[in-house]
N, CA, C and O atoms as CSV, one atom per row, in Angstrom:
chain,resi,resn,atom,element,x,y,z
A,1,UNK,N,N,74.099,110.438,127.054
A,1,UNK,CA,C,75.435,110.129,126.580
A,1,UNK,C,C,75.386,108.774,125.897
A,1,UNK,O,O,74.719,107.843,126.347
A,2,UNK,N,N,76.018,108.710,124.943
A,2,UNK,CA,C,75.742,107.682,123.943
A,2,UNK,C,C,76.604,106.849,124.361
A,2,UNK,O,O,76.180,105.855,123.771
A,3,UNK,N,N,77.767,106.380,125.103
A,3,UNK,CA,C,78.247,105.666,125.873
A,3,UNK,C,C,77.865,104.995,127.061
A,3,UNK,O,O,78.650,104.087,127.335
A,4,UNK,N,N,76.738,105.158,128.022
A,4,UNK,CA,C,76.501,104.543,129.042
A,4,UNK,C,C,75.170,104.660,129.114
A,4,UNK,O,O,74.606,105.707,129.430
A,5,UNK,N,N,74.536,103.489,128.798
A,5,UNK,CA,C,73.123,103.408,128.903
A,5,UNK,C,C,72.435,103.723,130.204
A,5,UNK,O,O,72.600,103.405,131.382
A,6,UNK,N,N,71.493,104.568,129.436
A,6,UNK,CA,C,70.338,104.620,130.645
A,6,UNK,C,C,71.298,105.658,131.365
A,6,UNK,O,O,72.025,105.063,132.159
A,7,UNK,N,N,71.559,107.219,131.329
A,7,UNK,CA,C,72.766,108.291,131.230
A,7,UNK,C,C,71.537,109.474,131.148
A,7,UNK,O,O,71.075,110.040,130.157
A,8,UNK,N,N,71.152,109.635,132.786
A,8,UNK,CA,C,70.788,110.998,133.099
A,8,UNK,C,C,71.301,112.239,132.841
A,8,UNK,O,O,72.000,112.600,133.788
A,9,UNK,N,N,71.243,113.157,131.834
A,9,UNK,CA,C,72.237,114.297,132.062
A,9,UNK,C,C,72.102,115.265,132.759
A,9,UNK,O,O,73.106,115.950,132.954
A,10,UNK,N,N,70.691,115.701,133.443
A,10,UNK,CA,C,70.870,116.263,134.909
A,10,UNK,C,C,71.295,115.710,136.371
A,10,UNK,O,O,71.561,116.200,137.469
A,11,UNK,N,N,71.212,114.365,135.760
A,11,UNK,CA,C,71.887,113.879,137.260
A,11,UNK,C,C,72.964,113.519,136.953
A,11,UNK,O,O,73.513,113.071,137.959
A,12,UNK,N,N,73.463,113.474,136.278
A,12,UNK,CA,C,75.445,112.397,135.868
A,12,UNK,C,C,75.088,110.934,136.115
A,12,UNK,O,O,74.106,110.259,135.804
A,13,UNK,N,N,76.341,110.641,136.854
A,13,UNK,CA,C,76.474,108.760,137.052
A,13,UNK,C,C,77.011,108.882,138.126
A,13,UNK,O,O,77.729,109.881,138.097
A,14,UNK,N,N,77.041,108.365,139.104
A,14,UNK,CA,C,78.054,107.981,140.055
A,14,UNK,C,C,78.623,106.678,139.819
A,14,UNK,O,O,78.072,105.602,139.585
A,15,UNK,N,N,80.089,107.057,139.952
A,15,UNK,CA,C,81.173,105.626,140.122
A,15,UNK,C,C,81.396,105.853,141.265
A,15,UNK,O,O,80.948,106.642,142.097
A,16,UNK,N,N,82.500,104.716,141.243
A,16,UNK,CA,C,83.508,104.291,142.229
A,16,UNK,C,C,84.583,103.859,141.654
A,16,UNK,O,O,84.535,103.036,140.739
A,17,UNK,N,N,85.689,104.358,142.119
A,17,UNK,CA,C,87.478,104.105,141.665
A,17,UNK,C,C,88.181,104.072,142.940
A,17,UNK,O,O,88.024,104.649,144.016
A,18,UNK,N,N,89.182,103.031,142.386
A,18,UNK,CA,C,90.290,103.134,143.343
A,18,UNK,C,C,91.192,104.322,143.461
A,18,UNK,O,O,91.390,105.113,142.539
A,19,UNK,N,N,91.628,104.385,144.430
A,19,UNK,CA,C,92.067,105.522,144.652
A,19,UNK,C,C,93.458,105.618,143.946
A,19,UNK,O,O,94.148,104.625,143.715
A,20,UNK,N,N,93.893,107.202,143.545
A,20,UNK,CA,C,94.817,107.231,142.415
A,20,UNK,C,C,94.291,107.191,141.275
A,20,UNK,O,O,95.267,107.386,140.551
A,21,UNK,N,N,92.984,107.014,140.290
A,21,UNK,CA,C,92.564,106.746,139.664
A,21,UNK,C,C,92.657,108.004,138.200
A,21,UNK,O,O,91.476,108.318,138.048
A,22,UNK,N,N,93.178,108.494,137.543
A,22,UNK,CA,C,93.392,109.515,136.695
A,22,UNK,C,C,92.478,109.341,135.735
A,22,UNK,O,O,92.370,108.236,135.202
A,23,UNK,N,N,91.656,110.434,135.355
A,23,UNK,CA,C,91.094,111.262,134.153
A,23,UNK,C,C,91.302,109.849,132.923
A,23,UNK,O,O,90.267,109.257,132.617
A,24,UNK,N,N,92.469,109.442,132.360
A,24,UNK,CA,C,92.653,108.504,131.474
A,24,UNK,C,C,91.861,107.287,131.386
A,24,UNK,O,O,91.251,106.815,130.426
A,25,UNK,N,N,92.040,106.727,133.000
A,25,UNK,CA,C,91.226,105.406,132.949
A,25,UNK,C,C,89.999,105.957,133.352
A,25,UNK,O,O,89.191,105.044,133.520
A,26,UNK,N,N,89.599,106.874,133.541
A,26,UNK,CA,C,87.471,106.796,133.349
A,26,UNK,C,C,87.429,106.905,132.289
A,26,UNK,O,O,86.727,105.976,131.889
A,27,UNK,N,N,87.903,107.764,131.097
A,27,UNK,CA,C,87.809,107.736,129.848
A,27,UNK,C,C,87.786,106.429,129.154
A,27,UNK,O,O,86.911,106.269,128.302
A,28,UNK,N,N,88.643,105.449,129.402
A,28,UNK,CA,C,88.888,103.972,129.210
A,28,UNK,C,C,87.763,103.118,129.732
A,28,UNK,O,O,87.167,102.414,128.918
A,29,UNK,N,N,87.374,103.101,131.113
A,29,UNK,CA,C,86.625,102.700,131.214
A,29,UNK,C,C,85.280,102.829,130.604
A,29,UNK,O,O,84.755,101.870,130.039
A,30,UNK,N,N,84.681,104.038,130.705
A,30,UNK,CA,C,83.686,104.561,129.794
A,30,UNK,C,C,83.489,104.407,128.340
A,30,UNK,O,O,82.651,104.879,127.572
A,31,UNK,N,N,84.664,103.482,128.147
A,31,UNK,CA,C,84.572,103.580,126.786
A,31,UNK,C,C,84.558,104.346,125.145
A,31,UNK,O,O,84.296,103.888,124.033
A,32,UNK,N,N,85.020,105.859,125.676
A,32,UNK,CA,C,84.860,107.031,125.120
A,32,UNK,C,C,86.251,106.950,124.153
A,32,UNK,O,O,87.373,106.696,124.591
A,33,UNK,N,N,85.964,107.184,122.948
A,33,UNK,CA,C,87.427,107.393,122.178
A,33,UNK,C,C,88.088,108.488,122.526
A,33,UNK,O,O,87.467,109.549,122.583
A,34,UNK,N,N,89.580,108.437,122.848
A,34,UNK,CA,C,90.205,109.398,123.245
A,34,UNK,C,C,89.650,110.047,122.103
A,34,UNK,O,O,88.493,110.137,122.515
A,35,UNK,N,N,89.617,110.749,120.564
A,35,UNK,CA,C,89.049,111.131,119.887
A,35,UNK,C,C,87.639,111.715,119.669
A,35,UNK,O,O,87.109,112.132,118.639
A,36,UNK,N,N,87.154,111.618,121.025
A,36,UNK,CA,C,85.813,112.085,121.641
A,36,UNK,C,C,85.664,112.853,122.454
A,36,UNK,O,O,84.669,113.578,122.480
A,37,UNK,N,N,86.939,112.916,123.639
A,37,UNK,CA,C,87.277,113.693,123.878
A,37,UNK,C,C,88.226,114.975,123.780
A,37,UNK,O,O,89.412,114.844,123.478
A,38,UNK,N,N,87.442,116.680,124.148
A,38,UNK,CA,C,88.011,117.249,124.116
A,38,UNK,C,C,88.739,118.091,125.089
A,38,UNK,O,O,89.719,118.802,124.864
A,39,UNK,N,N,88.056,117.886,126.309
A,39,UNK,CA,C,88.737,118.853,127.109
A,39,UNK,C,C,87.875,117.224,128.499
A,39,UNK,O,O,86.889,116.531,128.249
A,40,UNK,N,N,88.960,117.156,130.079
A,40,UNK,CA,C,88.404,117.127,131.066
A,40,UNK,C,C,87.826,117.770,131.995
A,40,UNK,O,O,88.289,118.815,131.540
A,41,UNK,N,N,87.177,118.160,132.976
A,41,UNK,CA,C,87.506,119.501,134.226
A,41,UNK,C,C,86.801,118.470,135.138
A,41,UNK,O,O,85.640,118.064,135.097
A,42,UNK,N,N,87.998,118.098,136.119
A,42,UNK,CA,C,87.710,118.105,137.827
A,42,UNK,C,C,87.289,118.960,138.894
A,42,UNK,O,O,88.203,119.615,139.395
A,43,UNK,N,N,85.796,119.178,139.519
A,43,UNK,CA,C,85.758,120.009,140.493
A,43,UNK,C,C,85.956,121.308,139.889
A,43,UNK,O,O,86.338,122.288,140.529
A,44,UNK,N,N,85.642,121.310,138.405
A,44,UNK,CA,C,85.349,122.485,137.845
A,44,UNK,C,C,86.490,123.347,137.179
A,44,UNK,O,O,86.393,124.530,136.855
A,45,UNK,N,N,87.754,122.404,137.015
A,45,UNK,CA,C,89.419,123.086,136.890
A,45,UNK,C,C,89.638,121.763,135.470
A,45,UNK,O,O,89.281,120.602,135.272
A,46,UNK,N,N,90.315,122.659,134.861
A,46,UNK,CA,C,90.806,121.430,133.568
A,46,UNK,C,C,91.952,120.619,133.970
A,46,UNK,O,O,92.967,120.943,134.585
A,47,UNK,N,N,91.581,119.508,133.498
A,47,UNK,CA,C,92.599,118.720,133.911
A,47,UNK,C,C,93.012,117.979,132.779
A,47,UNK,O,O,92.378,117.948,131.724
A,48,UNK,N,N,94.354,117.226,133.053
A,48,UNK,CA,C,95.322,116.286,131.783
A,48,UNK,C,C,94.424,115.087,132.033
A,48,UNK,O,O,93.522,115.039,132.868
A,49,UNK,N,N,94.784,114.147,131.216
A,49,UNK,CA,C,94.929,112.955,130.859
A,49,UNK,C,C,95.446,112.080,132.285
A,49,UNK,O,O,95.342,110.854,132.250
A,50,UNK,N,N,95.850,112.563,133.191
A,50,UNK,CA,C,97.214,111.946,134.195
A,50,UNK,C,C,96.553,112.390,135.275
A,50,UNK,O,O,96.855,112.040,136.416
A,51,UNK,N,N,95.455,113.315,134.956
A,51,UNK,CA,C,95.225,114.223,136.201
A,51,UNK,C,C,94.159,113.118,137.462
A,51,UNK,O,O,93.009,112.684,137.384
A,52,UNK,N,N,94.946,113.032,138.241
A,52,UNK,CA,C,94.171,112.190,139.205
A,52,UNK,C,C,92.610,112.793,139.950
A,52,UNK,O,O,92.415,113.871,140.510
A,53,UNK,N,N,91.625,111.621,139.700
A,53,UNK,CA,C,89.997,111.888,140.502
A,53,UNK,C,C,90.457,111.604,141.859
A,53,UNK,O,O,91.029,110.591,142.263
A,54,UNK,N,N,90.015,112.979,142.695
A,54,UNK,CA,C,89.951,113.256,143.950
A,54,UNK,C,C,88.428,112.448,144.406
A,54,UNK,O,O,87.473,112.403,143.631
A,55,UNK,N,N,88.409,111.855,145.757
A,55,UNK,CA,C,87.389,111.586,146.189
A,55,UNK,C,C,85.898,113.010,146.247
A,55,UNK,O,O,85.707,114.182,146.569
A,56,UNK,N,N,85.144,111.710,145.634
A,56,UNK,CA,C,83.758,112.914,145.724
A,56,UNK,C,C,83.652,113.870,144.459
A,56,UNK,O,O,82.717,114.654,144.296
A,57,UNK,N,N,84.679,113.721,143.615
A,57,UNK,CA,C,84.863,114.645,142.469
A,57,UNK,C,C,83.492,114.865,141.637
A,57,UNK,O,O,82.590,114.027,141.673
A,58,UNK,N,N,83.413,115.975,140.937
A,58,UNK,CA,C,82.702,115.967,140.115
A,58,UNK,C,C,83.382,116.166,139.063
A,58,UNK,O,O,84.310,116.959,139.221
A,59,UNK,N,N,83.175,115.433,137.320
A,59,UNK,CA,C,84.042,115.228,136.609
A,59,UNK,C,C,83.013,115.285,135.407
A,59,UNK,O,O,81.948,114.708,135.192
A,60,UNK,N,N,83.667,116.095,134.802
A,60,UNK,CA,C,83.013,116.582,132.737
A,60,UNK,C,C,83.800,116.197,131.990
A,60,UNK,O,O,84.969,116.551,131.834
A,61,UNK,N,N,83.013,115.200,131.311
A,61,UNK,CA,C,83.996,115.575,130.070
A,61,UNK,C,C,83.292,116.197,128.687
A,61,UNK,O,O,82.158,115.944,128.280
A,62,UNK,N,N,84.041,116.865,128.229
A,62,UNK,CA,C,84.123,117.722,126.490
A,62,UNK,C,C,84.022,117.271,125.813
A,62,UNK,O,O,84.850,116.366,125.914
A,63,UNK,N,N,83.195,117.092,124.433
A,63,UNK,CA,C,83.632,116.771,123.076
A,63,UNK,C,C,84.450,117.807,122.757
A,63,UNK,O,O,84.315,118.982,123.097
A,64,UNK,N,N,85.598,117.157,121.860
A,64,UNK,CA,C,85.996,118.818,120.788
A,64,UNK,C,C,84.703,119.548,120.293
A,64,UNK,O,O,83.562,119.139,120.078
A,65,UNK,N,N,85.338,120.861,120.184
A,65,UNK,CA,C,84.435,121.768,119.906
A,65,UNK,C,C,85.333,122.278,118.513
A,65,UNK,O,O,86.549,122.303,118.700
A,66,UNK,N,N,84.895,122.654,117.248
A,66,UNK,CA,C,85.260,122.736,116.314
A,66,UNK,C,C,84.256,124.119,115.324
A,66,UNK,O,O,83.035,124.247,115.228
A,67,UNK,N,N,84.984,124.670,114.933
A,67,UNK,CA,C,84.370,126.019,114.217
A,67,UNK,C,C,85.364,127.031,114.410
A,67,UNK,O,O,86.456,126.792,114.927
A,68,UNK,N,N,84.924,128.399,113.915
A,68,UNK,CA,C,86.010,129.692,114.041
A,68,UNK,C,C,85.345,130.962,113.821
A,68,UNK,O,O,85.986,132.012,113.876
């Protein structure tokens, strides 16, 4: 991932957030242009922008996907 150096993609990253922490601010934090992203999924379910990280989550994010 061209955002976080040194970004295993069979293993992910582990963070840590305070609790309450929504989909928006890892995106923020990570540094990812909302424009980079296209879709979230928590624990394997899509989620908003608002959608709060549950402890232990596992969390994807999407580029848009574009074609027809």
């Amino acid at each position: 991932m061209k955002y976080i150096a040194d970004y295993d993609h069979e293993k992910g990253i582990e963070l840590e957030f305070p609790d309450n922490t929504d989909a928006a601010a890892l995106i923020n934090y990570l540094g990812i242009p909302k424009s980079s992203v296209g879709m979230v999924s928590v624990n394997g379910h899509q989620v908003k922008s608002d959608g709060i990280l549950p402890d232990n989550a596992i969390v994807k994010v999407f580029q848009p996907i574009f074609g027809g």
